[in-house]
DRENFI-765867 format. One record per residue (C-alpha): residue number from 1; residue in one letter; x, y, z. Coordinates in steps of 0.02 Angstrom, whole numbers, padded with zeros to 5 digits. Layout:
BEGIN
R   k r     xx     yy     zz
R NUM A      X      Y      Z
...
This chain:
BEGIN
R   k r     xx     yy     zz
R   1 X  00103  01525  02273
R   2 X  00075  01358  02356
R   3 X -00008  01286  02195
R   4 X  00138  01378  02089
R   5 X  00278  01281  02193
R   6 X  00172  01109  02204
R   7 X  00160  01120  01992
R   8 X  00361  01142  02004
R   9 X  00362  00982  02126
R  10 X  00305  00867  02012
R  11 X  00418  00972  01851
R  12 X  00530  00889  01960
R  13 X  00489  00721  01995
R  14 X  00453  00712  01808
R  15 X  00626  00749  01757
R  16 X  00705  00558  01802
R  17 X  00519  00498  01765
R  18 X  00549  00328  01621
R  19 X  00469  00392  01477
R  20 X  00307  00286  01413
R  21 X  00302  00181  01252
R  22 X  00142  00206  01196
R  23 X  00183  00290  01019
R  24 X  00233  00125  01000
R  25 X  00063  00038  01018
R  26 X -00004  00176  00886
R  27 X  00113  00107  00747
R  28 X  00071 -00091  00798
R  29 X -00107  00020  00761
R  30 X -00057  00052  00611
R  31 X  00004 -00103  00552
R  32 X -00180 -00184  00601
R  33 X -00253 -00076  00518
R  34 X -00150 -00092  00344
R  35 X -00167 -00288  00357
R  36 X -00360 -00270  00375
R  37 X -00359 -00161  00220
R  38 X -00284 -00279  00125
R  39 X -00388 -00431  00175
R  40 X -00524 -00317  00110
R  41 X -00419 -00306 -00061
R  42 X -00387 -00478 -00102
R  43 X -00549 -00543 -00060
R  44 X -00617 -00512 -00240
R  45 X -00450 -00585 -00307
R  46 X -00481 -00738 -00255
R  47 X -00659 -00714 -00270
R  48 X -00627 -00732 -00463
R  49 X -00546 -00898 -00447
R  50 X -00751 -00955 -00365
R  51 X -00859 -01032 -00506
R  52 X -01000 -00996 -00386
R  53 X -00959 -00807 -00364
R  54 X -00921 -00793 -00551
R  55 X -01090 -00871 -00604
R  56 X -01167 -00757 -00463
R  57 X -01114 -00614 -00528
R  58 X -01141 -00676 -00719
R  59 X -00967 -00646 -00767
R  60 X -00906 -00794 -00782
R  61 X -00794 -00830 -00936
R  62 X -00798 -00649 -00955
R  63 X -00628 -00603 -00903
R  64 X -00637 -00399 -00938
R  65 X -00761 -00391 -00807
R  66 X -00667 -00483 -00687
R  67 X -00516 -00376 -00696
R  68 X -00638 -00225 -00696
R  69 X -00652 -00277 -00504
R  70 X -00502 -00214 -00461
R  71 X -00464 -00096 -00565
R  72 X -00629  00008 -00516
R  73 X -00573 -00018 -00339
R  74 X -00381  00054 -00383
R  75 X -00466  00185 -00493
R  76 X -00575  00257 -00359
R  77 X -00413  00239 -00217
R  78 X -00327  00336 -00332
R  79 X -00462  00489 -00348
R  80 X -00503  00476 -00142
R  81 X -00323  00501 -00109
R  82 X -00322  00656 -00220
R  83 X -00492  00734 -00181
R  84 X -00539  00664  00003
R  85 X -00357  00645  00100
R  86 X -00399  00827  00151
R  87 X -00518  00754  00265
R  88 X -00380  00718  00368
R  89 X -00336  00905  00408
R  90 X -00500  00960  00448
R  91 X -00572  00804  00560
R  92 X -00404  00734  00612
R  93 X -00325  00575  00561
R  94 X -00409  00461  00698
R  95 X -00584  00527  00645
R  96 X -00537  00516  00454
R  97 X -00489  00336  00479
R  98 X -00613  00273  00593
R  99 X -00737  00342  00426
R 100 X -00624  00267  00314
R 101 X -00660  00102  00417
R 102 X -00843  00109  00426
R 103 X -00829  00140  00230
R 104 X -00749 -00023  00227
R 105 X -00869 -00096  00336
R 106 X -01015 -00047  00232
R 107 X -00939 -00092  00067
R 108 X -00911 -00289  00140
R 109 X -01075 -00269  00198
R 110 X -01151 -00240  00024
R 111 X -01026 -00358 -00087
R 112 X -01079 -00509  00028
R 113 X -01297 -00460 -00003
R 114 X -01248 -00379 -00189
R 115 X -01352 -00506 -00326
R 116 X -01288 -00388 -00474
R 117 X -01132 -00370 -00549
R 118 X -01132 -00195 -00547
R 119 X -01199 -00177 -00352
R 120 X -01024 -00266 -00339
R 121 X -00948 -00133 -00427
R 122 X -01005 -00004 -00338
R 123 X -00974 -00106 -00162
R 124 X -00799 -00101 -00244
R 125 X -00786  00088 -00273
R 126 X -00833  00104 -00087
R 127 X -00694  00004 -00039
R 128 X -00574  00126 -00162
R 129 X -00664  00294 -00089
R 130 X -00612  00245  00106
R 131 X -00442  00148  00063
R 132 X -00380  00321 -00012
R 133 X -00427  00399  00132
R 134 X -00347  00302  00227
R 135 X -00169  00277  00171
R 136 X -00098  00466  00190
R 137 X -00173  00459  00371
R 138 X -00046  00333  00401
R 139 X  00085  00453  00409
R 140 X -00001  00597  00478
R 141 X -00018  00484  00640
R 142 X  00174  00460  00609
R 143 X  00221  00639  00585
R 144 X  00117  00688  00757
R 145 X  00161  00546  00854
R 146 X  00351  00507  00815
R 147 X  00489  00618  00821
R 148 X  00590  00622  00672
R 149 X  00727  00511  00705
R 150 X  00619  00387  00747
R 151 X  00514  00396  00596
R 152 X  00594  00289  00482
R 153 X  00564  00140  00587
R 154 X  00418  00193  00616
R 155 X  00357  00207  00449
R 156 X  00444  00043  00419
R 157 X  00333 -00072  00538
R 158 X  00179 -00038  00446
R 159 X  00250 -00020  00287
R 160 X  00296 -00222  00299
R 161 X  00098 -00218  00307
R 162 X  00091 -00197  00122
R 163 X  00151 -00361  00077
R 164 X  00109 -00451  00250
R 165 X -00058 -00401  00206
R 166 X -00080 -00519  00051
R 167 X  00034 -00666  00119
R 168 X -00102 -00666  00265
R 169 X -00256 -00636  00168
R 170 X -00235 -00775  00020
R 171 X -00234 -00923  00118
R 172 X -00374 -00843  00242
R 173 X -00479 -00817  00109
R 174 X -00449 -01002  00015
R 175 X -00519 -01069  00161
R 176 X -00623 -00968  00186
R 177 X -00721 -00955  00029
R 178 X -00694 -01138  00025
R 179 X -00784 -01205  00154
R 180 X -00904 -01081  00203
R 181 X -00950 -00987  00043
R 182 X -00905 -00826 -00031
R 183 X -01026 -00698  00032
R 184 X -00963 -00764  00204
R 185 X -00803 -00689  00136
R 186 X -00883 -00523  00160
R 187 X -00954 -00539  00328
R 188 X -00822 -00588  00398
R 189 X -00738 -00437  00330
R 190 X -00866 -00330  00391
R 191 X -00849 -00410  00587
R 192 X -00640 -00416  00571
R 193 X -00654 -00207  00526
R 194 X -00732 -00192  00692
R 195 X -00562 -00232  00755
R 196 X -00465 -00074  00704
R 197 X -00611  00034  00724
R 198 X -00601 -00019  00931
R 199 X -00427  00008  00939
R 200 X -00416  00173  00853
R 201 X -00550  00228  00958
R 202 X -00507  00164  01118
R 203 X -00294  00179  01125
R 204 X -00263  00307  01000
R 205 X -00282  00502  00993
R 206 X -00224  00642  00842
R 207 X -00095  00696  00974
R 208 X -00002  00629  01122
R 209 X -00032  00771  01218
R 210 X -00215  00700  01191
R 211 X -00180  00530  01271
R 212 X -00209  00489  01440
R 213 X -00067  00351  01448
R 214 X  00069  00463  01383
R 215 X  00171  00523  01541
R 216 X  00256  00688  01550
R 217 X  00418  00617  01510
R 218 X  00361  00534  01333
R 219 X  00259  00674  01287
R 220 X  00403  00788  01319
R 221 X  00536  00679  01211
R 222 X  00416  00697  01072
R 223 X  00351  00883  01074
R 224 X  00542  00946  01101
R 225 X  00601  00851  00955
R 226 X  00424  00925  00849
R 227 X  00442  01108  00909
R 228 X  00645  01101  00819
R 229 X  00573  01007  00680
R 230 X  00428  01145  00664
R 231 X  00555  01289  00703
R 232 X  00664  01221  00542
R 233 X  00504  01186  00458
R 234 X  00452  01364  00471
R 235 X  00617  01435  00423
R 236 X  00603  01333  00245
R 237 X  00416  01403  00231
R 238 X  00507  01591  00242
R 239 X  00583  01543  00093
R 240 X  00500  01613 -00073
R 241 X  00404  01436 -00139
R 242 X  00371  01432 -00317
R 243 X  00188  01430 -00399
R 244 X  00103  01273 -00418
R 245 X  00090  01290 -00621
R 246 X  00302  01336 -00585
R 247 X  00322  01167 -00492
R 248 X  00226  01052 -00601
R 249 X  00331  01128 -00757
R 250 X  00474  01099 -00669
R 251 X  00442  00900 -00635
R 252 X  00372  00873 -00815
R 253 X  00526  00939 -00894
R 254 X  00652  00847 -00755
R 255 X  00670  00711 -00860
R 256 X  00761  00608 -00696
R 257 X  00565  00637 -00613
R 258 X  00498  00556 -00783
R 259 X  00593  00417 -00768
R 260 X  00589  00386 -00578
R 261 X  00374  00410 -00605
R 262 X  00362  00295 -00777
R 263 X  00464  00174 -00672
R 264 X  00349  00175 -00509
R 265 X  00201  00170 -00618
R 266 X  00285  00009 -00692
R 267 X  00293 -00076 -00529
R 268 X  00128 -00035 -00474
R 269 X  00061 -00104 -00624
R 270 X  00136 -00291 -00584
R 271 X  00099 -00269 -00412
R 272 X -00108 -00218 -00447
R 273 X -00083 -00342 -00579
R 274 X -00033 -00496 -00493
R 275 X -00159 -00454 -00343
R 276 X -00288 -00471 -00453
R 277 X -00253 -00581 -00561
R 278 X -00108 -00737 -00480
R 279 X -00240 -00834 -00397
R 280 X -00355 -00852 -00507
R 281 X -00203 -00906 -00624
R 282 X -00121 -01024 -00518
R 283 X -00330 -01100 -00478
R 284 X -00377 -01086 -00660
R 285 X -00224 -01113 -00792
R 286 X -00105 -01220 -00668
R 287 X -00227 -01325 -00571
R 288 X -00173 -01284 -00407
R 289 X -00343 -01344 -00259
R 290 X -00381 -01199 -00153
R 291 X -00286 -01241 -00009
R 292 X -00112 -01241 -00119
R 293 X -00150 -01099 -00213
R 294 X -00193 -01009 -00056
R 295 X -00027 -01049 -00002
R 296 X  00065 -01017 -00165
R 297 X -00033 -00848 -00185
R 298 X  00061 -00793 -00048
R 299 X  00222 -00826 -00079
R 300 X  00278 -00685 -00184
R 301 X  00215 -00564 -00042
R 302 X  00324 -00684  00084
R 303 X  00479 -00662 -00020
R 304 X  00430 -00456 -00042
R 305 X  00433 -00430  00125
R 306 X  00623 -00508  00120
R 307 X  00654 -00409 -00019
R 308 X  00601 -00237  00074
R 309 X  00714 -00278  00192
R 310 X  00865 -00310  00108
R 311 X  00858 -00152  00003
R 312 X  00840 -00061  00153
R 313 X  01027 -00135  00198
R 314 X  01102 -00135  00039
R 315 X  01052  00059  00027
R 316 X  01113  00103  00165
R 317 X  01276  00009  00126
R 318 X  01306  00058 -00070
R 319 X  01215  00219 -00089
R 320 X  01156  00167 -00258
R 321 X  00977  00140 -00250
R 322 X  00929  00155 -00444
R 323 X  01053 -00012 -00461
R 324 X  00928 -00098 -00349
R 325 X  00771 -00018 -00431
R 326 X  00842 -00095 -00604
R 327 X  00885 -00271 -00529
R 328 X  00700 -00249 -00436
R 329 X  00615 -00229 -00611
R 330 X  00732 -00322 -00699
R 331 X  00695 -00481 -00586
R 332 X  00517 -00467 -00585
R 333 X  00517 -00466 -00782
R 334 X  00627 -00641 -00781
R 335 X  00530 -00725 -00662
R 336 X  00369 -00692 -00743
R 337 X  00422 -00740 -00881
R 338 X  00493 -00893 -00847
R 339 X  00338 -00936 -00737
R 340 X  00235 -00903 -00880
R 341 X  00313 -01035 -00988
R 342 X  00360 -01164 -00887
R 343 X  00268 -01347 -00873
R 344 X  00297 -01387 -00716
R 345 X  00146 -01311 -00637
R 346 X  00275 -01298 -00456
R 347 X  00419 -01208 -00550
R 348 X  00281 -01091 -00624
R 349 X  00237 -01047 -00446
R 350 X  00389 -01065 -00399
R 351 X  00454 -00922 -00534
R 352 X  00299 -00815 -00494
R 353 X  00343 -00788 -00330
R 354 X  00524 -00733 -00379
R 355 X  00465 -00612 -00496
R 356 X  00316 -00542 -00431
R 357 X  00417 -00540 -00234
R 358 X  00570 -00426 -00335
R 359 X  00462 -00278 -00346
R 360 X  00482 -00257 -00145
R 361 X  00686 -00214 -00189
R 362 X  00630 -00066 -00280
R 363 X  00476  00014 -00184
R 364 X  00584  00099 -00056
R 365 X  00735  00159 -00181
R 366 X  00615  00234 -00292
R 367 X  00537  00344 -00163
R 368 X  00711  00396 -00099
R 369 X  00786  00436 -00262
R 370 X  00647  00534 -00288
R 371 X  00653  00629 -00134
R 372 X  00830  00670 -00169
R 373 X  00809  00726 -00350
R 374 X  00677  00854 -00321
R 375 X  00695  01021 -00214
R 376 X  00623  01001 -00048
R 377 X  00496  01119 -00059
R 378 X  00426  01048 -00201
R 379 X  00433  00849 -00119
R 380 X  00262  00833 -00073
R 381 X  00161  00895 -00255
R 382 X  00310  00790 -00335
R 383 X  00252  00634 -00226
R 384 X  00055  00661 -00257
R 385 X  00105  00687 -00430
R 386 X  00214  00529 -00453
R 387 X  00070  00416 -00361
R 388 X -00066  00468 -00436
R 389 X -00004  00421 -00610
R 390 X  00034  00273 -00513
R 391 X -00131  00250 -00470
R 392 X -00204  00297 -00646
R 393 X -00108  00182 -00750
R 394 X -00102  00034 -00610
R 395 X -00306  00032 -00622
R 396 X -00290  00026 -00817
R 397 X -00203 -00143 -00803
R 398 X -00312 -00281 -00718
R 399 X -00453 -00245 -00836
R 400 X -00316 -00238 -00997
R 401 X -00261 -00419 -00934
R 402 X -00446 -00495 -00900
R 403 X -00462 -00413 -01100
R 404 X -00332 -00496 -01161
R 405 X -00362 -00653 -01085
R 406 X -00523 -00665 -01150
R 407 X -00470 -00610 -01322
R 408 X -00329 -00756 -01347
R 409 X -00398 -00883 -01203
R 410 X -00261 -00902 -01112
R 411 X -00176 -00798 -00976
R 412 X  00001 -00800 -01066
R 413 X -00059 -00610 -01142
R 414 X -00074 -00544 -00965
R 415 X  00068 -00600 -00920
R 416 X  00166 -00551 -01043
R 417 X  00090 -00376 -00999
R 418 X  00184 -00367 -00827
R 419 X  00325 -00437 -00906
R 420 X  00328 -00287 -01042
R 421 X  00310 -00167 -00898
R 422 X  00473 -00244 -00799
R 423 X  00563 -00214 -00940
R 424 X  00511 -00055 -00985
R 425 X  00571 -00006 -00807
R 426 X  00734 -00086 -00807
R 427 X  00767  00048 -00954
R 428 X  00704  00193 -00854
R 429 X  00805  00150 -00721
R 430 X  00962  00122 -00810
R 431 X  01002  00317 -00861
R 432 X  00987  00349 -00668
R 433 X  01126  00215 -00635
R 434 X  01219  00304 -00745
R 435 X  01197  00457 -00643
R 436 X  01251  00348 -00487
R 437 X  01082  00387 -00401
């Protein structure tokens, strides 16, 4: 009895007991741990802008195999995240990522010793096996840690990773690769990884009920609003779901999920495109030195990081998120274009940034007009679905541009790729504005 009533004692004194913040140190976590994965992307973009890497690697003034770089790298993300995210729900998300990590690790460790093109290659595949095991871990951390209403800004912090990532890494890795070398690139790769790994181990757990610093008052905020989440969750799953062959006929003949998919694919092909292929560009065609293309490299990622947060507001305000996907896509196929062709090697840049920095208006929209045209039991295979031929067409494009540069000798082809998809997904866009989506 006397250990009964002291456990109801402290019930008690936990009831006025401040609640902890720590499920806000996981998502500053998170955001670490996205910017180090895209140092660890860009690296080899502005690797191909190094005469000495190139004639390393004996690819240079072969331009095919320079975009095969990335797109290997963007081909094998997209088969981790569909084969290996599992991971996650066997070992945990903290475990799964910490792996992911070391796969990092490992593949910096072999690109900065590899004296082959194709040991590159495979360090490259590496990198695209343990970066598509990473990203869904993201929000499983979310989903355990955060209670819903909380989740969007949540999800938000570390989503401005995705193009705070880049802005950081170009100019890092300018100077970088310019005064120390580019296998140094690597290394230091491999030594800044170490950095996530120690904080995921050392102030992070799958659960908060797991963590030592969360006090009864947090953890009970959290696990009150989960258990009504799970409650409604389970109440859906009574529900009669249809089959899996039943779903996937049902998306491919929603022509609304065609176009919202051909017009995601679309903007990840400029964005994979551009990452692999602006600095070398603005260092090769347009003369920039490394420290101003470093800088310039950056800028559309600057500006998409405005742009994410403006559609954000203006969704929120006008409820008609397909208008901003087709001013997005629509803006990104302008700017490109007029960077392409003008002389001024500053307005090129200049233009670049304005196009390639649009597709952050339409990232978000696309995602929530998709979530709102699709039933909600079928969200999740509609969202796999809709990345991974993403992912499958995106790793297609670097390798079409470095083709197409070296078939005509200039870049003005590849461009006029990325232009050709902004177009295409201003049209896809445009029935759904009609449907006031």
């Amino acid at each position: 009895m006397e250990n009964v009533g002291e456990r109801n004692m402290v019930a008690e004194e936990t009831i006025d007991e401040t609640p902890t913040k720590k499920r806000v140190g996981v998502v500053i976590i998170l955001l670490i741990t996205v910017l180090v994965a895209y140092l660890d992307r860009v690296n080899v973009s502005v690797l191909i802008a190094d005469p000495t890497f190139l004639d390393a690697m004996g690819i240079n003034g072969k331009p095919f195999e320079m975009g095969l770089l990335t797109s290997m790298f963007v081909a094998a993300y997209g088969f981790s995240n569909f084969v290996l995210t599992p991971l996650g729900d066997r070992i945990g998300a903290r475990k799964t990522m910490i792996l992911a990590l070391a796969l990092w690790g490992i593949s910096s460790i072999i690109g900065g010793l590899a004296q082959t093109f194709m040991i590159m290659i495979a360090s490259r595949v590496l990198l695209g096996l343990g970066e598509g095991m990473h990203f869904p871990m993201q929000g499983k951390f979310v989903k355990n840690w955060f209670p819903p209403s909380e989740r969007g800004r949540a999800n938000a912090t570390w989503v401005v990773g995705l193009m705070a990532g880049p802005a950081v890494a170009m100019p890092f890795f300018t100077t970088i690769i310019h005064n120390f070398g580019w296998r140094d690139s690597f290394f230091v790769l491999a030594l800044i990884g170490m950095i996530p790994i120690y904080l995921l181990w050392k102030y992070t757990t799958d659960k908060p009920a797991d963590h030592k610093g969360v006090n009864q008052a947090e953890l009970r905020y959290i696990e009150e609003a989960l258990a009504k989440e799970a409650e409604e969750e389970k109440q859906k799953a009574s529900m009669e779901k249809p089959r899996l062959a039943a779903t996937l006929k049902m998306l491919f003949t929603n022509y609304k999920f065609i176009l919202i998919t051909l017009y995601y694919s679309c903007l990840g092909s400029i964005l994979w495109g551009a990452m692999a292929w602006l600095p070398s560009y603005l260092k090769m065609a347009r003369g920039f030195s490394w420290s101003s293309m470093g800088v310039w490299a950056s800028m559309p990622y600057v500006f998409g990081m405005v742009c994410i947060i403006a559609s954000g507001y203006f969704a929120d305000k006008f409820n008609r998120r397909a208008v901003l996907c087709a001013i997005s896509m629509f803006c990104a196929a302008v700017g490109i274009y007029l960077g392409a062709q003008a002389t001024d090697n500053v307005h090129a840049a200049m233009f670049l940034t304005f196009g390639v920095g649009s597709i952050g208006f339409g990232i978000s929209p696309a995602w929530t007009i998709q979530q709102r045209i699709i039933p909600a039991h079928s969200v999740g295979t509609a969202g796999g679905v809709m990345n991974g031929i993403t992912n499958l067409y995106s790793a297609l494009i670097p390798a079409i541009i470095g083709w197409l540069i070296a078939l005509t000798g200039t870049y003005n082809a590849g461009l006029m790729v990325l232009v050709a998809n902004g177009l295409f997904a201003t049209v896809c866009a445009i029935p759904l504005v009609l449907k006031k989506y």
